[in-house]
C-alpha positions as CSV (number, residue, x, y, z in Angstrom):
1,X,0.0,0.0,0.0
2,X,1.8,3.5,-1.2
3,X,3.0,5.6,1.6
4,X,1.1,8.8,1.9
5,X,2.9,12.4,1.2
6,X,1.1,15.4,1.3
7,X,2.1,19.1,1.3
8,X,0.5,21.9,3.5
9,X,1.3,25.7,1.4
10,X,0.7,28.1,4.3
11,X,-0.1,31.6,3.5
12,X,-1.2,32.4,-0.2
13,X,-3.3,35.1,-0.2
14,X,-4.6,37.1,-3.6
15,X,-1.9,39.2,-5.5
16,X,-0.3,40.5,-1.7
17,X,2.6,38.6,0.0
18,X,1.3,39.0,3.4
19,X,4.8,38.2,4.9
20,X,5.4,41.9,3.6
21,X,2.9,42.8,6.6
22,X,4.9,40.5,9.2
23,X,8.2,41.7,8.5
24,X,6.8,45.2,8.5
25,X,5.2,45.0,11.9
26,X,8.2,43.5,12.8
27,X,10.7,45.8,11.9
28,X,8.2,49.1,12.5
29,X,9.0,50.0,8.8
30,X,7.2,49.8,5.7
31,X,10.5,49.5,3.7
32,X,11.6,46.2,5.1
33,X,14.3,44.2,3.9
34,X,15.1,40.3,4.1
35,X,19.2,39.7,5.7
36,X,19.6,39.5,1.8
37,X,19.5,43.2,2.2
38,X,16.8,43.0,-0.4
39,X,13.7,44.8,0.3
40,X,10.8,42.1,1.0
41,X,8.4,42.0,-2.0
42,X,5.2,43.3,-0.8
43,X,3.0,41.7,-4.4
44,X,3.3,38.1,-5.6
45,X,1.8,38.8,-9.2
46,X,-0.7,36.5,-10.9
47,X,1.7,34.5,-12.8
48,X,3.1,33.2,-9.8
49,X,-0.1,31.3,-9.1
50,X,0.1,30.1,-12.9
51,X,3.8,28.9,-12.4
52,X,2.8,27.1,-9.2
53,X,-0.3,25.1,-10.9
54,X,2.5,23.6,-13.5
55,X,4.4,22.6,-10.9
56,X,1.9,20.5,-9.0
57,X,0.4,19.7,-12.4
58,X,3.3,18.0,-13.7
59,X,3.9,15.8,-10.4
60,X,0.2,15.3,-9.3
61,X,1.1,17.2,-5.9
62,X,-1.5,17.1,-3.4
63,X,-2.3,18.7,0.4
64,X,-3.7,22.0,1.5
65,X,-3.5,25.6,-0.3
66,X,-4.5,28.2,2.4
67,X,-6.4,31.2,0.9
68,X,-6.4,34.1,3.3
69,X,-10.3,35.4,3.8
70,X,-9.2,39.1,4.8
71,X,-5.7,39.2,3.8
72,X,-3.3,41.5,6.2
73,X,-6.3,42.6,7.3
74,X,-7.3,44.8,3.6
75,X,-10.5,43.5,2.8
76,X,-12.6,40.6,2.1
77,X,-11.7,38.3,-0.8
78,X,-15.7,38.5,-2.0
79,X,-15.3,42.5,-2.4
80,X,-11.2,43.3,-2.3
81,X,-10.2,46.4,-1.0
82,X,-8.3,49.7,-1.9
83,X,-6.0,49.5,-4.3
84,X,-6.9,46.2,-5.6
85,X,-7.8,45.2,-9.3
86,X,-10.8,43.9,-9.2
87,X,-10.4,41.8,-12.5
88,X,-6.9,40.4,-11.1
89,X,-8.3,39.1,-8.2
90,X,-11.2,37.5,-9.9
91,X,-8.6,35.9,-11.6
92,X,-6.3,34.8,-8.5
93,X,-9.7,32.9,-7.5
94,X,-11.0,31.4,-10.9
95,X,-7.5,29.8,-11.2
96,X,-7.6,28.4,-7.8
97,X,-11.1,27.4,-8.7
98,X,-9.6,25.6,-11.5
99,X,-6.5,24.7,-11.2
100,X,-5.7,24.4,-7.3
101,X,-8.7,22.9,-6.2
102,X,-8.4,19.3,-8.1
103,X,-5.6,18.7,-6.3
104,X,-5.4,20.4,-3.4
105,X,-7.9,21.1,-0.1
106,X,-8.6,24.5,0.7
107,X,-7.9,26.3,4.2
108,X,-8.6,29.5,5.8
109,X,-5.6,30.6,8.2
110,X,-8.2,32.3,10.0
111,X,-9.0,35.5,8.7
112,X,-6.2,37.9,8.0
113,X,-3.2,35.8,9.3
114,X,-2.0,39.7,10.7
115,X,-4.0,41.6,13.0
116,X,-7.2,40.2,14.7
117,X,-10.3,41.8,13.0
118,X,-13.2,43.1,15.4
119,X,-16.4,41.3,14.4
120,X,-18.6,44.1,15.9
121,X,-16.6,47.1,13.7
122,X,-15.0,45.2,11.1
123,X,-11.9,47.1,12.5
124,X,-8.4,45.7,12.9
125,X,-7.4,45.6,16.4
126,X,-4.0,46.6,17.6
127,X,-3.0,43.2,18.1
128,X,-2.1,40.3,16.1
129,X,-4.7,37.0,15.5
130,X,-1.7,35.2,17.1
131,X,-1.9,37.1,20.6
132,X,-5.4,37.8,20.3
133,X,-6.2,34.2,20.3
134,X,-4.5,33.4,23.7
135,X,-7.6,34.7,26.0
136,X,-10.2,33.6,23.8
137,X,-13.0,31.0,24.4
138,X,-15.6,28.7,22.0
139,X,-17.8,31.3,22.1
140,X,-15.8,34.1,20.3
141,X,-13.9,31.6,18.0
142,X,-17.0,30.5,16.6
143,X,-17.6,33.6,14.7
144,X,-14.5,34.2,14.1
145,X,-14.0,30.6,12.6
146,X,-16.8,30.9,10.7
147,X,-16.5,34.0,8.9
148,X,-13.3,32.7,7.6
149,X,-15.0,30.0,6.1
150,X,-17.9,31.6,4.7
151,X,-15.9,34.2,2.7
152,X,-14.3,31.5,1.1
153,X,-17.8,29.8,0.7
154,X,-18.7,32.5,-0.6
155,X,-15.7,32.8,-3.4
156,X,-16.3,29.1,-4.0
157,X,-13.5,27.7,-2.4
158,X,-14.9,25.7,0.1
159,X,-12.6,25.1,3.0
160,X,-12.2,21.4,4.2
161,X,-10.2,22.4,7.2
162,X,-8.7,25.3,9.1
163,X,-4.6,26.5,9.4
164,X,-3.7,28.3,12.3
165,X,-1.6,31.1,12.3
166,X,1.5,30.8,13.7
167,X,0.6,29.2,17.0
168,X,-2.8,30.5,16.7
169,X,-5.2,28.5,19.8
170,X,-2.2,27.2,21.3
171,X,-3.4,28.0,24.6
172,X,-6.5,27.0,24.4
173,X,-6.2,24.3,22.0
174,X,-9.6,22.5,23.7
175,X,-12.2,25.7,22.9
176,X,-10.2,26.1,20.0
177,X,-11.0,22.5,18.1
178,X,-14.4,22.4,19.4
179,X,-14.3,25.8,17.6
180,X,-13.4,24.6,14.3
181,X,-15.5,21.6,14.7
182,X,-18.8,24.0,15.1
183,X,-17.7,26.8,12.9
184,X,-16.8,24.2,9.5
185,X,-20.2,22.6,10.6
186,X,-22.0,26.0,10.5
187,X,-20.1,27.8,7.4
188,X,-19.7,24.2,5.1
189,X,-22.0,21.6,6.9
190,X,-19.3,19.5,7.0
191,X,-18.9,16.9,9.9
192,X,-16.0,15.6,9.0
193,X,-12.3,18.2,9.0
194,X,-8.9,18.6,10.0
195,X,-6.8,21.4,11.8
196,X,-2.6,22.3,11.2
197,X,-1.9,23.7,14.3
198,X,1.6,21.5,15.6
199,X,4.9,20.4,14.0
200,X,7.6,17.6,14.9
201,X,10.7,17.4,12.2
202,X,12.7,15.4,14.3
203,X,10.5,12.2,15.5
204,X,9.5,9.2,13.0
205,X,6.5,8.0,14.6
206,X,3.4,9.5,13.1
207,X,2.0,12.3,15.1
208,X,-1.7,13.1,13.0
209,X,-4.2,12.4,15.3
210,X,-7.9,11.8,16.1
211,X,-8.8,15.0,17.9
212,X,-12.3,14.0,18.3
213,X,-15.0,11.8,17.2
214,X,-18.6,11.2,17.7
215,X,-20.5,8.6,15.2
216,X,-19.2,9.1,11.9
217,X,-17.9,12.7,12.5
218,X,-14.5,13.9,13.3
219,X,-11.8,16.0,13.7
220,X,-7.9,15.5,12.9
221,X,-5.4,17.5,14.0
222,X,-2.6,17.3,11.4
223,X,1.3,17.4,12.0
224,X,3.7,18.8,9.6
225,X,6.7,16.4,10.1
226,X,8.9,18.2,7.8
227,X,10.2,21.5,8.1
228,X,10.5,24.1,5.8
229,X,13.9,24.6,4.3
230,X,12.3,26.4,1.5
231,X,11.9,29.4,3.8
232,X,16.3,30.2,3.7
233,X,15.4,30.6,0.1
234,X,13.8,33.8,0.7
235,X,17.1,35.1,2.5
236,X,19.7,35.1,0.0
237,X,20.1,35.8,-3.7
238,X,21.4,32.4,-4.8
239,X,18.8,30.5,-7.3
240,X,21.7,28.1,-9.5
241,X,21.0,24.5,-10.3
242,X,23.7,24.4,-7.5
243,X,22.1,25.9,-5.0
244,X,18.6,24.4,-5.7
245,X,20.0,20.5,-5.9
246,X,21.0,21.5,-2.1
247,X,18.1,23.1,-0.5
248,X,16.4,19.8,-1.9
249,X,18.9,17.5,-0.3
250,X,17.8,18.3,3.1
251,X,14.5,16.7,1.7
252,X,15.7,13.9,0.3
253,X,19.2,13.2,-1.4
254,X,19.5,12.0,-5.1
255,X,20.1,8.3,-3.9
256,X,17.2,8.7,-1.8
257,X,19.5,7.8,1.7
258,X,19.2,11.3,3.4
259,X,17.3,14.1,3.8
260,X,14.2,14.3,6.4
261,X,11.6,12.4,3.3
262,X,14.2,9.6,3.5
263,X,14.3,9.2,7.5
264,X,10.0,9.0,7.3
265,X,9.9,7.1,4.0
266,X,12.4,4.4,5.9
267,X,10.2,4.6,9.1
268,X,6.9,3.9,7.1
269,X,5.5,7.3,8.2
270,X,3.7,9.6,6.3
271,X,5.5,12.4,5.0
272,X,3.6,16.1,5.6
273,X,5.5,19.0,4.5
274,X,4.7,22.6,5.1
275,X,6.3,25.4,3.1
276,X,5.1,29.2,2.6
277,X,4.2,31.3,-0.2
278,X,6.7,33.6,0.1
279,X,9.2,30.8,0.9
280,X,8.3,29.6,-3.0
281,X,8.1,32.8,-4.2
282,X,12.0,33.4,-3.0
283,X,11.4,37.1,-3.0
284,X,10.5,36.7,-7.1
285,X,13.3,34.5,-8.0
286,X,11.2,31.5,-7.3
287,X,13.8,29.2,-6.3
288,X,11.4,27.4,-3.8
289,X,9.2,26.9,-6.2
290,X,12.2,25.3,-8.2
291,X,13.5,23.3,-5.2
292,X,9.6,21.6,-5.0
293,X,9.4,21.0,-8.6
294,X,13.3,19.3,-8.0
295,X,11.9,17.4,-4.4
296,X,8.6,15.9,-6.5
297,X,11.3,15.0,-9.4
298,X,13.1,12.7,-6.7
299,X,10.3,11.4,-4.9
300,X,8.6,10.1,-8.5
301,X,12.0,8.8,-9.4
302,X,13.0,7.1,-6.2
303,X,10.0,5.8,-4.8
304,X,7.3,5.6,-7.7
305,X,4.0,3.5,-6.7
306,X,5.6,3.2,-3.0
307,X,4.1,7.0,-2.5
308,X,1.3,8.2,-3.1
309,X,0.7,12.2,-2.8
310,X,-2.9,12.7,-0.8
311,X,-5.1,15.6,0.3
312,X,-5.0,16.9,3.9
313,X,-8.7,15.4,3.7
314,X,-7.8,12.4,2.8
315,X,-4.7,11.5,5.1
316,X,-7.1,12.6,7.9
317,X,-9.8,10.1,6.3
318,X,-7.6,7.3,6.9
319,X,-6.6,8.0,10.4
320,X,-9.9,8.5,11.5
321,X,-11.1,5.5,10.1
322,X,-7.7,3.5,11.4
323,X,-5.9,2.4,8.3
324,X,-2.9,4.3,9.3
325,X,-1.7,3.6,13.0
326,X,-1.0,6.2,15.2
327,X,2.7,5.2,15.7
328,X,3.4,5.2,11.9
329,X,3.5,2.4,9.5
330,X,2.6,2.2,5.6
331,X,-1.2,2.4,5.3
332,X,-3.7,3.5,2.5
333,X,-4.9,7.2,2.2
Protein backbone atom coordinates (compact mmCIF):
# COMPACT_ATOMS: atom_id res chain seq x y z
CA UNK A 1 0.00 0.00 0.00
CA UNK A 2 1.76 3.50 -1.20
CA UNK A 3 2.97 5.58 1.61
CA UNK A 4 1.12 8.84 1.86
CA UNK A 5 2.92 12.44 1.19
CA UNK A 6 1.13 15.41 1.32
CA UNK A 7 2.06 19.11 1.33
CA UNK A 8 0.51 21.87 3.53
CA UNK A 9 1.31 25.70 1.44
CA UNK A 10 0.68 28.14 4.29
CA UNK A 11 -0.06 31.60 3.47
CA UNK A 12 -1.22 32.44 -0.16
CA UNK A 13 -3.32 35.11 -0.23
CA UNK A 14 -4.56 37.10 -3.63
CA UNK A 15 -1.88 39.16 -5.49
CA UNK A 16 -0.25 40.50 -1.74
CA UNK A 17 2.61 38.57 0.00
CA UNK A 18 1.29 38.96 3.44
CA UNK A 19 4.80 38.24 4.95
CA UNK A 20 5.36 41.90 3.63
CA UNK A 21 2.94 42.84 6.62
CA UNK A 22 4.95 40.54 9.15
CA UNK A 23 8.23 41.66 8.49
CA UNK A 24 6.81 45.25 8.46
CA UNK A 25 5.22 45.00 11.94
CA UNK A 26 8.22 43.53 12.80
CA UNK A 27 10.70 45.84 11.86
CA UNK A 28 8.21 49.12 12.46
CA UNK A 29 8.97 50.00 8.84
CA UNK A 30 7.21 49.83 5.67
CA UNK A 31 10.53 49.48 3.73
CA UNK A 32 11.59 46.21 5.08
CA UNK A 33 14.32 44.25 3.94
CA UNK A 34 15.11 40.33 4.06
CA UNK A 35 19.17 39.70 5.65
CA UNK A 36 19.63 39.52 1.77
CA UNK A 37 19.54 43.20 2.18
CA UNK A 38 16.81 43.03 -0.45
CA UNK A 39 13.72 44.80 0.25
CA UNK A 40 10.78 42.09 1.00
CA UNK A 41 8.38 42.02 -1.97
CA UNK A 42 5.19 43.33 -0.78
CA UNK A 43 2.99 41.69 -4.45
CA UNK A 44 3.31 38.12 -5.65
CA UNK A 45 1.83 38.81 -9.19
CA UNK A 46 -0.72 36.49 -10.89
CA UNK A 47 1.71 34.47 -12.82
CA UNK A 48 3.13 33.19 -9.84
CA UNK A 49 -0.10 31.30 -9.12
CA UNK A 50 0.11 30.13 -12.88
CA UNK A 51 3.80 28.90 -12.37
CA UNK A 52 2.82 27.11 -9.22
CA UNK A 53 -0.29 25.12 -10.88
CA UNK A 54 2.54 23.64 -13.47
CA UNK A 55 4.42 22.55 -10.93
CA UNK A 56 1.86 20.45 -9.02
CA UNK A 57 0.36 19.75 -12.38
CA UNK A 58 3.34 17.98 -13.69
CA UNK A 59 3.85 15.78 -10.41
CA UNK A 60 0.25 15.33 -9.29
CA UNK A 61 1.08 17.20 -5.94
CA UNK A 62 -1.52 17.13 -3.39
CA UNK A 63 -2.26 18.71 0.35
CA UNK A 64 -3.66 22.04 1.48
CA UNK A 65 -3.50 25.61 -0.29
CA UNK A 66 -4.49 28.20 2.38
CA UNK A 67 -6.40 31.18 0.91
CA UNK A 68 -6.36 34.13 3.33
CA UNK A 69 -10.29 35.39 3.76
CA UNK A 70 -9.18 39.07 4.81
CA UNK A 71 -5.67 39.18 3.77
CA UNK A 72 -3.30 41.51 6.16
CA UNK A 73 -6.33 42.62 7.32
CA UNK A 74 -7.31 44.78 3.56
CA UNK A 75 -10.53 43.50 2.84
CA UNK A 76 -12.64 40.55 2.06
CA UNK A 77 -11.71 38.30 -0.84
CA UNK A 78 -15.70 38.54 -2.04
CA UNK A 79 -15.26 42.51 -2.41
CA UNK A 80 -11.25 43.29 -2.30
CA UNK A 81 -10.23 46.42 -0.95
CA UNK A 82 -8.34 49.68 -1.87
CA UNK A 83 -6.04 49.52 -4.28
CA UNK A 84 -6.94 46.17 -5.63
CA UNK A 85 -7.82 45.24 -9.31
CA UNK A 86 -10.76 43.93 -9.25
CA UNK A 87 -10.45 41.75 -12.49
CA UNK A 88 -6.92 40.43 -11.12
CA UNK A 89 -8.26 39.14 -8.23
CA UNK A 90 -11.19 37.47 -9.87
CA UNK A 91 -8.59 35.94 -11.62
CA UNK A 92 -6.31 34.76 -8.54
CA UNK A 93 -9.73 32.95 -7.46
CA UNK A 94 -10.95 31.43 -10.89
CA UNK A 95 -7.52 29.84 -11.21
CA UNK A 96 -7.62 28.45 -7.80
CA UNK A 97 -11.05 27.35 -8.66
CA UNK A 98 -9.59 25.56 -11.48
CA UNK A 99 -6.54 24.70 -11.20
CA UNK A 100 -5.68 24.38 -7.26
CA UNK A 101 -8.73 22.87 -6.18
CA UNK A 102 -8.42 19.25 -8.15
CA UNK A 103 -5.59 18.75 -6.30
CA UNK A 104 -5.42 20.40 -3.41
CA UNK A 105 -7.86 21.13 -0.07
CA UNK A 106 -8.63 24.51 0.72
CA UNK A 107 -7.87 26.29 4.19
CA UNK A 108 -8.63 29.49 5.80
CA UNK A 109 -5.56 30.62 8.15
CA UNK A 110 -8.24 32.34 10.04
CA UNK A 111 -9.04 35.49 8.67
CA UNK A 112 -6.23 37.95 8.02
CA UNK A 113 -3.18 35.80 9.28
CA UNK A 114 -1.98 39.66 10.75
CA UNK A 115 -3.96 41.56 13.02
CA UNK A 116 -7.17 40.16 14.72
CA UNK A 117 -10.27 41.80 12.98
CA UNK A 118 -13.21 43.06 15.38
CA UNK A 119 -16.38 41.25 14.42
CA UNK A 120 -18.58 44.15 15.87
CA UNK A 121 -16.62 47.09 13.71
CA UNK A 122 -14.96 45.24 11.13
CA UNK A 123 -11.95 47.14 12.46
CA UNK A 124 -8.43 45.72 12.89
CA UNK A 125 -7.35 45.57 16.36
CA UNK A 126 -4.00 46.61 17.58
CA UNK A 127 -3.04 43.22 18.10
CA UNK A 128 -2.07 40.30 16.07
CA UNK A 129 -4.67 36.97 15.53
CA UNK A 130 -1.68 35.19 17.11
CA UNK A 131 -1.93 37.10 20.63
CA UNK A 132 -5.43 37.78 20.31
CA UNK A 133 -6.21 34.19 20.29
CA UNK A 134 -4.54 33.38 23.69
CA UNK A 135 -7.59 34.69 25.96
CA UNK A 136 -10.20 33.65 23.82
CA UNK A 137 -13.01 30.98 24.38
CA UNK A 138 -15.63 28.68 22.01
CA UNK A 139 -17.84 31.26 22.11
CA UNK A 140 -15.76 34.07 20.33
CA UNK A 141 -13.95 31.62 18.00
CA UNK A 142 -16.97 30.53 16.55
CA UNK A 143 -17.62 33.60 14.74
CA UNK A 144 -14.52 34.21 14.13
CA UNK A 145 -13.96 30.64 12.55
CA UNK A 146 -16.76 30.92 10.73
CA UNK A 147 -16.47 34.03 8.86
CA UNK A 148 -13.32 32.75 7.64
CA UNK A 149 -14.97 30.04 6.07
CA UNK A 150 -17.89 31.60 4.74
CA UNK A 151 -15.93 34.17 2.74
CA UNK A 152 -14.25 31.46 1.13
CA UNK A 153 -17.83 29.79 0.68
CA UNK A 154 -18.66 32.53 -0.63
CA UNK A 155 -15.72 32.76 -3.36
CA UNK A 156 -16.27 29.15 -4.00
CA UNK A 157 -13.52 27.74 -2.40
CA UNK A 158 -14.90 25.74 0.07
CA UNK A 159 -12.59 25.10 3.01
CA UNK A 160 -12.19 21.39 4.18
CA UNK A 161 -10.15 22.40 7.19
CA UNK A 162 -8.71 25.28 9.06
CA UNK A 163 -4.58 26.48 9.36
CA UNK A 164 -3.74 28.31 12.34
CA UNK A 165 -1.64 31.11 12.30
CA UNK A 166 1.47 30.80 13.66
CA UNK A 167 0.57 29.24 17.04
CA UNK A 168 -2.76 30.53 16.70
CA UNK A 169 -5.16 28.54 19.84
CA UNK A 170 -2.20 27.19 21.30
CA UNK A 171 -3.38 28.04 24.62
CA UNK A 172 -6.47 27.05 24.42
CA UNK A 173 -6.17 24.31 22.02
CA UNK A 174 -9.60 22.50 23.67
CA UNK A 175 -12.23 25.72 22.88
CA UNK A 176 -10.25 26.06 20.00
CA UNK A 177 -11.01 22.45 18.09
CA UNK A 178 -14.45 22.41 19.39
CA UNK A 179 -14.30 25.83 17.64
CA UNK A 180 -13.38 24.57 14.35
CA UNK A 181 -15.53 21.65 14.69
CA UNK A 182 -18.77 23.99 15.11
CA UNK A 183 -17.72 26.76 12.85
CA UNK A 184 -16.79 24.24 9.47
CA UNK A 185 -20.20 22.55 10.62
CA UNK A 186 -22.02 26.04 10.48
CA UNK A 187 -20.11 27.75 7.37
CA UNK A 188 -19.72 24.18 5.10
CA UNK A 189 -21.98 21.60 6.94
CA UNK A 190 -19.32 19.46 7.04
CA UNK A 191 -18.88 16.95 9.91
CA UNK A 192 -16.00 15.61 9.02
CA UNK A 193 -12.34 18.23 8.99
CA UNK A 194 -8.89 18.64 9.98
CA UNK A 195 -6.83 21.40 11.82
CA UNK A 196 -2.60 22.26 11.24
CA UNK A 197 -1.88 23.74 14.30
CA UNK A 198 1.62 21.48 15.57
CA UNK A 199 4.89 20.42 13.99
CA UNK A 200 7.64 17.56 14.92
CA UNK A 201 10.67 17.41 12.22
CA UNK A 202 12.70 15.36 14.27
CA UNK A 203 10.53 12.24 15.48
CA UNK A 204 9.50 9.23 13.04
CA UNK A 205 6.50 8.03 14.64
CA UNK A 206 3.36 9.55 13.09
CA UNK A 207 2.04 12.30 15.06
CA UNK A 208 -1.71 13.14 13.03
CA UNK A 209 -4.20 12.39 15.26
CA UNK A 210 -7.89 11.81 16.06
CA UNK A 211 -8.83 15.01 17.93
CA UNK A 212 -12.26 13.96 18.31
CA UNK A 213 -15.04 11.78 17.24
CA UNK A 214 -18.57 11.23 17.74
CA UNK A 215 -20.48 8.58 15.21
CA UNK A 216 -19.22 9.13 11.95
CA UNK A 217 -17.94 12.73 12.54
CA UNK A 218 -14.53 13.87 13.27
CA UNK A 219 -11.79 15.95 13.73
CA UNK A 220 -7.93 15.50 12.92
CA UNK A 221 -5.43 17.50 14.05
CA UNK A 222 -2.58 17.27 11.44
CA UNK A 223 1.28 17.36 11.99
CA UNK A 224 3.70 18.79 9.63
CA UNK A 225 6.73 16.42 10.11
CA UNK A 226 8.94 18.20 7.76
CA UNK A 227 10.18 21.53 8.11
CA UNK A 228 10.47 24.09 5.83
CA UNK A 229 13.88 24.63 4.33
CA UNK A 230 12.26 26.40 1.49
CA UNK A 231 11.92 29.41 3.79
CA UNK A 232 16.31 30.19 3.71
CA UNK A 233 15.45 30.63 0.06
CA UNK A 234 13.76 33.82 0.73
CA UNK A 235 17.08 35.10 2.45
CA UNK A 236 19.68 35.10 0.04
CA UNK A 237 20.07 35.81 -3.71
CA UNK A 238 21.39 32.38 -4.85
CA UNK A 239 18.84 30.50 -7.32
CA UNK A 240 21.68 28.13 -9.51
CA UNK A 241 21.03 24.48 -10.34
CA UNK A 242 23.73 24.41 -7.52
CA UNK A 243 22.05 25.91 -4.97
CA UNK A 244 18.57 24.37 -5.70
CA UNK A 245 20.05 20.52 -5.93
CA UNK A 246 20.98 21.50 -2.10
CA UNK A 247 18.09 23.10 -0.50
CA UNK A 248 16.40 19.85 -1.89
CA UNK A 249 18.87 17.48 -0.29
CA UNK A 250 17.76 18.31 3.07
CA UNK A 251 14.48 16.72 1.73
CA UNK A 252 15.67 13.95 0.29
CA UNK A 253 19.19 13.20 -1.42
CA UNK A 254 19.53 12.04 -5.09
CA UNK A 255 20.05 8.28 -3.87
CA UNK A 256 17.21 8.69 -1.84
CA UNK A 257 19.47 7.83 1.65
CA UNK A 258 19.25 11.33 3.39
CA UNK A 259 17.26 14.10 3.83
CA UNK A 260 14.25 14.27 6.39
CA UNK A 261 11.60 12.43 3.29
CA UNK A 262 14.23 9.55 3.55
CA UNK A 263 14.28 9.21 7.48
CA UNK A 264 10.04 8.96 7.33
CA UNK A 265 9.94 7.10 4.00
CA UNK A 266 12.39 4.43 5.85
CA UNK A 267 10.16 4.58 9.08
CA UNK A 268 6.91 3.88 7.09
CA UNK A 269 5.51 7.25 8.20
CA UNK A 270 3.65 9.58 6.28
CA UNK A 271 5.49 12.43 4.98
CA UNK A 272 3.62 16.13 5.60
CA UNK A 273 5.55 18.96 4.48
CA UNK A 274 4.66 22.60 5.07
CA UNK A 275 6.30 25.43 3.15
CA UNK A 276 5.14 29.16 2.57
CA UNK A 277 4.24 31.32 -0.23
CA UNK A 278 6.67 33.64 0.15
CA UNK A 279 9.16 30.83 0.86
CA UNK A 280 8.27 29.57 -2.98
CA UNK A 281 8.12 32.75 -4.21
CA UNK A 282 11.97 33.41 -2.99
CA UNK A 283 11.36 37.05 -2.96
CA UNK A 284 10.48 36.69 -7.07
CA UNK A 285 13.35 34.47 -8.04
CA UNK A 286 11.21 31.52 -7.29
CA UNK A 287 13.81 29.22 -6.32
CA UNK A 288 11.39 27.39 -3.77
CA UNK A 289 9.20 26.88 -6.22
CA UNK A 290 12.20 25.32 -8.19
CA UNK A 291 13.54 23.34 -5.17
CA UNK A 292 9.65 21.62 -4.99
CA UNK A 293 9.43 21.04 -8.59
CA UNK A 294 13.29 19.25 -7.97
CA UNK A 295 11.94 17.39 -4.36
CA UNK A 296 8.64 15.95 -6.48
CA UNK A 297 11.28 15.03 -9.41
CA UNK A 298 13.06 12.73 -6.69
CA UNK A 299 10.27 11.43 -4.90
CA UNK A 300 8.62 10.08 -8.53
CA UNK A 301 12.02 8.84 -9.43
CA UNK A 302 12.99 7.12 -6.20
CA UNK A 303 9.97 5.79 -4.83
CA UNK A 304 7.26 5.64 -7.74
CA UNK A 305 3.97 3.52 -6.70
CA UNK A 306 5.58 3.23 -2.95
CA UNK A 307 4.06 6.95 -2.50
CA UNK A 308 1.29 8.19 -3.10
CA UNK A 309 0.67 12.20 -2.78
CA UNK A 310 -2.86 12.72 -0.81
CA UNK A 311 -5.06 15.65 0.30
CA UNK A 312 -5.03 16.93 3.86
CA UNK A 313 -8.73 15.39 3.69
CA UNK A 314 -7.80 12.44 2.79
CA UNK A 315 -4.66 11.50 5.09
CA UNK A 316 -7.12 12.64 7.94
CA UNK A 317 -9.83 10.12 6.26
CA UNK A 318 -7.56 7.34 6.87
CA UNK A 319 -6.58 8.04 10.38
CA UNK A 320 -9.86 8.55 11.51
CA UNK A 321 -11.07 5.45 10.13
CA UNK A 322 -7.71 3.51 11.42
CA UNK A 323 -5.87 2.42 8.26
CA UNK A 324 -2.87 4.30 9.26
CA UNK A 325 -1.71 3.62 13.00
CA UNK A 326 -1.02 6.23 15.20
CA UNK A 327 2.69 5.18 15.68
CA UNK A 328 3.40 5.19 11.85
CA UNK A 329 3.49 2.38 9.48
CA UNK A 330 2.60 2.23 5.65
CA UNK A 331 -1.22 2.43 5.27
CA UNK A 332 -3.71 3.50 2.49
CA UNK A 333 -4.86 7.21 2.16
Amino acid sequence: MPLPICILIDDPAPLINVYWWHASRRAGSDTPVQQSGEPVAREIPLDFLDHFCDVIERWGIRGKFTVLPYPAGLGPIDRGWPGCDPAALAAWIQRVRRRVMPLMDISPEILTHAQALDLDSMQLLPETEREWSRRQTEATLVPYIALACALLERGGLSPSGVTSPWDFGTQVEEEYRTAIRRALAQATGRRQGWYFLHSDVTGTALRSEVAWRQDDAWLVSLWAQVPDLCWATMETTAHDEEYVASVADGYVSVDGRQGRLAELHRAGTPMVLVTHWQSLYANGRRTGLLVLDEVARRVDGLWGDQVRWTTCLELAAAIAEGRLASGGGRGEA
